[in-house]
N, C-alpha and C positions, 0 to 999 in steps of 0.2 A: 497400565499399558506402557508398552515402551515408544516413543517419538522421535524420529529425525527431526531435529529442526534446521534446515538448510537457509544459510541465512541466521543462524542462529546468533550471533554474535553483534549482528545491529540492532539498531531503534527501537524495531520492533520485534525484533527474535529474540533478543536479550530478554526482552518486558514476558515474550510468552514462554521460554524456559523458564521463567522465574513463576510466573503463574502456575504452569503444568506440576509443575516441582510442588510448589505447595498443594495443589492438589492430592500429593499420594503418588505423584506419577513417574516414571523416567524418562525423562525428554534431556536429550542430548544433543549441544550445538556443533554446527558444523558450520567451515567457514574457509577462505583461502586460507586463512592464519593457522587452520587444522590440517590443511594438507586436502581438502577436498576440492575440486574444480569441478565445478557443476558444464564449463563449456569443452573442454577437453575429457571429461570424464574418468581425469583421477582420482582417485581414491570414494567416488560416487557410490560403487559396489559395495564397498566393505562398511560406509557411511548408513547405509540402509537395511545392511544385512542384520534381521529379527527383529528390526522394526515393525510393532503394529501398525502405525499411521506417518506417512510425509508429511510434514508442513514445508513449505517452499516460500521462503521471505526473500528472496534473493531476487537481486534488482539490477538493471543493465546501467553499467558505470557509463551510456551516455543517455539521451533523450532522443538523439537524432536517427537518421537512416540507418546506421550500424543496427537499432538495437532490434527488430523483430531476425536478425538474424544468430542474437544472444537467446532469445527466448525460445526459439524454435531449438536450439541445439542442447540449452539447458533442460526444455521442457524431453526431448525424444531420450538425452541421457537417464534424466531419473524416471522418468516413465519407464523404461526396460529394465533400469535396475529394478525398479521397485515391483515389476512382474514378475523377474527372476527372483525377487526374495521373499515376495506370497506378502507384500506389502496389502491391507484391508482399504486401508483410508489415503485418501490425496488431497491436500487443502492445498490453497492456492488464494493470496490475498491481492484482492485487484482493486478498481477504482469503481465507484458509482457514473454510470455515464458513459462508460470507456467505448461502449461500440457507437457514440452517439458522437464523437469526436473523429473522422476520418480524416480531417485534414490535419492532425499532428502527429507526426510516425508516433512518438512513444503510444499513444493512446492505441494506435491504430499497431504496436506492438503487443501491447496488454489484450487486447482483444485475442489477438494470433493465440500468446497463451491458453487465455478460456478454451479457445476451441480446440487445441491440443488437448487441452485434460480431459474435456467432453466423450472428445473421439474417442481418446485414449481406455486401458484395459483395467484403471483401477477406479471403485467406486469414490465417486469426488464430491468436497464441497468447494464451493466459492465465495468467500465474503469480501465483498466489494463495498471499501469504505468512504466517503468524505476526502476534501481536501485536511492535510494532517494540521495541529495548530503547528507543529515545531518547525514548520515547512513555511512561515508567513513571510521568516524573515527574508528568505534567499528569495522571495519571488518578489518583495521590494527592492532587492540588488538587482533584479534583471534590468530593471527598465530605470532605475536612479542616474541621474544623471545632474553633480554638483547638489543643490540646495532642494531638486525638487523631483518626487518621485512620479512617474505616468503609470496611471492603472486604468483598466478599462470597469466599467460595473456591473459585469459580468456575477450574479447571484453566487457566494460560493455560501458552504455549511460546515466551518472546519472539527474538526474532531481530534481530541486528545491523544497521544500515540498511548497510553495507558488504556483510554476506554476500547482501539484498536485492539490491543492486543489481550484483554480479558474477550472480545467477542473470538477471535481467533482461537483464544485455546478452549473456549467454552465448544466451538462448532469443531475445533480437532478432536476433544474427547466424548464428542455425540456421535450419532449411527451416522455415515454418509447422508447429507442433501439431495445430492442427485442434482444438483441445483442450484441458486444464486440467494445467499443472506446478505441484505444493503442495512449496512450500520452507516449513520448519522450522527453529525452532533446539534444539540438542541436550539439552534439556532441559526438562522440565516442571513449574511450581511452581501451589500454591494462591494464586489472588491475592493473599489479606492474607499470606501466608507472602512472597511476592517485596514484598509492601510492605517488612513488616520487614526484609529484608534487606535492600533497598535504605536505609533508615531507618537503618537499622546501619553500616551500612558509610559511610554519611556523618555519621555522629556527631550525629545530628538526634535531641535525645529524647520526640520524640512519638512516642504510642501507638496503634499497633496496632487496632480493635477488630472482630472478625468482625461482621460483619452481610449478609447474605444477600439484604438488599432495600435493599443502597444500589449507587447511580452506574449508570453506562448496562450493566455489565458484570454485572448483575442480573438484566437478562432472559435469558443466554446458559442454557440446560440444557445438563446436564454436561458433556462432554469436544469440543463441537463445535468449538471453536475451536483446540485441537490437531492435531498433524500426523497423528497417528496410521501407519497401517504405508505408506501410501503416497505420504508427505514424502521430501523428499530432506532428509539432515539438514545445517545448516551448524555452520562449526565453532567460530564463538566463544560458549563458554559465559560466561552470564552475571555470575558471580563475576570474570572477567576482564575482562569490558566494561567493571564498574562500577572496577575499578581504573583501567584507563585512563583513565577520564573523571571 
């Protein structure tokens, strides 16, 4: 089969053209750097044309209020392209929990997406993954401040951008879901508890400090952002990630 992968060019678009490709497959990335603009809808048309299936990794360069109005524009461009070009499949990767977060625009962005694809006229999947591990670092920058970091212990479950991006290109090259696949990783820690860990394990000796109303991972109530019994779990545990990296 042949793939857009929109977004192709990052974290995890890169991980899943490389996947697909080993598969047998042609998945082809697409990116500003190619000339595509998923929000003004240049080069979006010729990006999708005789593509079997959309994969859509593309992600709003902010967090805040701007971005459900990135995702609404990106989501209505490649949904029309991908009618006009008799596109089968629509994949779309989102976050575990995302409609369970309304009080932070991104979340309450990501959701907006889901229900574009839903509405929308091409048969869709959705897998909605974990907090990423590559992601640990910058959410220790949010809230550092000098010697000591504030996290609140908010339950996360982080997951590999590798084991991500094998379920993405596994659910791009199946039949349409119709539906929501929640991938997980195999483990679940209190936020400030995977701070320190990670903190530790890189010999950094800033501290720690619980706080429960610091960084955007503040507004989450309790365990939404976990996989819970209906994730499929992946299998690189955390303690191993952070060795390799």
């Amino acid at each position: 089969m042949k793939f857009a992968v929109i977004g192709g060019t990052g974290l995890i678009g890169s991980k899943v053209v490389r996947k697909l490709a080993a598969g047998g497959h042609e998945a082809v990335p697409h990116s500003q750097s190619t000339g595509v603009d998923v929000v003004t809808g240049e080069g979006v048309d010729k990006a999708v044309a005789g593509a079997d299936v959309i994969v859509n990794l593309t992600n709003s360069p902010t967090f805040d209020e701007a971005s459900p109005a990135f995702f609404r524009q990106s989501m209505d461009n490649l949904l029309d392209a991908g009618r006009k070009g008799g596109v089968h499949h629509f994949v779309v990767l989102s976050i575990v929990g995302v409609d369970q977060v309304p009080e932070l625009d991104y979340y309450r962005a990501k959701a907006l997406q889901e229900q574009l694809l839903t509405e929308g006229p091409i048969p869709y999947s959705i897998v909605r993954a974990t907090q990423f591990m590559e992601f640990i670092d910058s959410v220790l920058s949010w809230t550092a401040d000098g010697d000591t970091v504030r996290l609140p212990a908010t339950p996360i479950q982080p997951i590999a951008a590798q084991d991500v991006a094998d379920a993405v290109a596994a659910a791009a090259a199946a039949p349409p879901l119709q539906g929501i696949h929640n991938i997980a990783g195999p483990e679940v820690f209190p936020l400030d508890e995977l701070g320190r860990i990670t903190l530790a394990a890189r010999s950094d000796s800033r501290t720690v400090t619980t706080d429960d109303t610091a960084g955007m991972f503040a507004a989450v109530r309790g365990d939404v952002l976990t996989g819970k019994d209906e994730a499929s779990l992946a299998p690189t545990r955390y303690g191993d990630w952070l060795a390799s990296h």
